[in-house]
C-alpha positions as CSV (number, residue, x, y, z in Angstrom):
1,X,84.0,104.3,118.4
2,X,86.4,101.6,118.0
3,X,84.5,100.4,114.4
4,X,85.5,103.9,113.3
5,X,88.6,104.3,114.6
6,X,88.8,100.9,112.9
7,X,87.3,102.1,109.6
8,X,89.3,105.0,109.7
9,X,92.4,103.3,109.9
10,X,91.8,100.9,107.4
11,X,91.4,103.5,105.1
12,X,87.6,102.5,104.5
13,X,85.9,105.3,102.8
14,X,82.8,103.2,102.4
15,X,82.4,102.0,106.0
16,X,83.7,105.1,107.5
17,X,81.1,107.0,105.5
18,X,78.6,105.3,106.8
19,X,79.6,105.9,110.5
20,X,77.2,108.6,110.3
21,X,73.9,109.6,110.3
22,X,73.1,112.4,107.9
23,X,73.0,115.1,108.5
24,X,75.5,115.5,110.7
25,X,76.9,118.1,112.1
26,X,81.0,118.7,112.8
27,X,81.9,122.2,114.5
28,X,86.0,122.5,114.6
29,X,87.5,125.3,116.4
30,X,84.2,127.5,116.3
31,X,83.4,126.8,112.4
32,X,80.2,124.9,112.4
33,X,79.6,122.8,109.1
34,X,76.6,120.8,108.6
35,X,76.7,118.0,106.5
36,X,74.0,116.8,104.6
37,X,74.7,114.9,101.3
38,X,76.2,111.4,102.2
39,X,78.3,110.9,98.8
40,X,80.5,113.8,99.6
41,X,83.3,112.1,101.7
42,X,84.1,112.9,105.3
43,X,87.5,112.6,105.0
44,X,90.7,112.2,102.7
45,X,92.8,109.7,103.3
46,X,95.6,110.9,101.0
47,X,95.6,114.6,101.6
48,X,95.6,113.7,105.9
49,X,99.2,111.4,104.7
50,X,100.4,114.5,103.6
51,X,100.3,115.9,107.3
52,X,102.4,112.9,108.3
53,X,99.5,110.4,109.3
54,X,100.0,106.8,109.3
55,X,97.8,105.5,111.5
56,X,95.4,106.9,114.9
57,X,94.9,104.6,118.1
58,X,92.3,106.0,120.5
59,X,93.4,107.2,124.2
60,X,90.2,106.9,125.7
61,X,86.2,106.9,125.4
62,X,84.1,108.3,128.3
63,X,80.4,107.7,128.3
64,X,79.1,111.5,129.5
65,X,75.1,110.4,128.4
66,X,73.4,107.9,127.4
67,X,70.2,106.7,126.9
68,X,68.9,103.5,124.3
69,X,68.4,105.7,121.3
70,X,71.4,108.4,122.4
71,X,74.7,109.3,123.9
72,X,77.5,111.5,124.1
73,X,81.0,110.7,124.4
74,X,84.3,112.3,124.8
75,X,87.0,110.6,122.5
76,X,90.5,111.1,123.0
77,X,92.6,109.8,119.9
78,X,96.3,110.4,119.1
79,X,97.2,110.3,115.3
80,X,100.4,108.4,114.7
81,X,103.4,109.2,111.9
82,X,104.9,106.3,110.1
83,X,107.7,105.7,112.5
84,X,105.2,105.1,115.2
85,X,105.9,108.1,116.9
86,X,102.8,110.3,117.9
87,X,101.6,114.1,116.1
88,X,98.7,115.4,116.8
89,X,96.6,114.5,119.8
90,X,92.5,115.7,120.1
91,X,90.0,115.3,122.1
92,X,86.5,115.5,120.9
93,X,82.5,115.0,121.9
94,X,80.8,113.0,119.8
95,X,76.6,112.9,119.7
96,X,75.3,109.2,118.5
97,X,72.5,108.1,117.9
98,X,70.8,104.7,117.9
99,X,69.4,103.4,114.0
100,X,68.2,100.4,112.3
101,X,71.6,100.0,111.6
102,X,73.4,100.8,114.8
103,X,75.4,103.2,116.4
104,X,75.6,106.1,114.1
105,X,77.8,109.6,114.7
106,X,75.3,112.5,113.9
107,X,77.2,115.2,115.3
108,X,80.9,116.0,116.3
109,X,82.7,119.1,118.4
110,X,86.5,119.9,118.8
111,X,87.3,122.9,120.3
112,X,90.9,123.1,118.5
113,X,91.2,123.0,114.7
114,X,91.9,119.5,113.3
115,X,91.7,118.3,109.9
116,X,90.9,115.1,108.0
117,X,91.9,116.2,104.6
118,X,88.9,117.5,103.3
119,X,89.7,121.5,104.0
């Protein structure tokens, strides 16, 4: 979760992309999407700067499963304006899954709406 946070911060499509396994699955306040075509980006940097993001730090990460090929955990993140003030704070569950090539998200659940500029 850090990697992504990370990835996300740095504004690295590429590595953030592949963060997940596809297809994944991303439910936001009761609207269930599931995406399956890797080249369509999981978020937009410069529409989320337009809500007043500058950067995200993460509040915590609880471990609520696990096993050696999957987990779930509860992320709590807090997305920060340019002054360094905080926004917007969300908790989510995230479902991982162990690949070839690591920890991979394949599915993600917030029960509030939250955007990452792709909506």
């Amino acid at each position: 979760m850090e990697r992504y946070v990370g990835y996300f911060n740095a504004e690295d499509s590429e590595q953030y992309q592949e963060m997940f396994e596809f297809p994944a699955i991303r439910s936001v306040g009761g609207v269930l999407e599931i995406l399956s075509d890797p080249s369509v980006p999981m978020a937009n940097f410069e529409n989320l700067k337009k809500t007043g993001w500058d950067t995200s730090r993460i509040g915590y990460v609880k471990v609520l499963s696990e096993s050696p090929k999957a987990a779930m955990v509860e992320f709590s993140f807090v997305r920060m304006n340019s002054s360094g003030n905080p926004f917007f704070e969300a908790t989510g569950h995230y479902g991982l899954i162990n690949t070839d090539h690591g920890w991979k998200i394949q599915s993600m659940f917030f029960v509030n709406p939250i955007t990452v500029g792709t909506d």
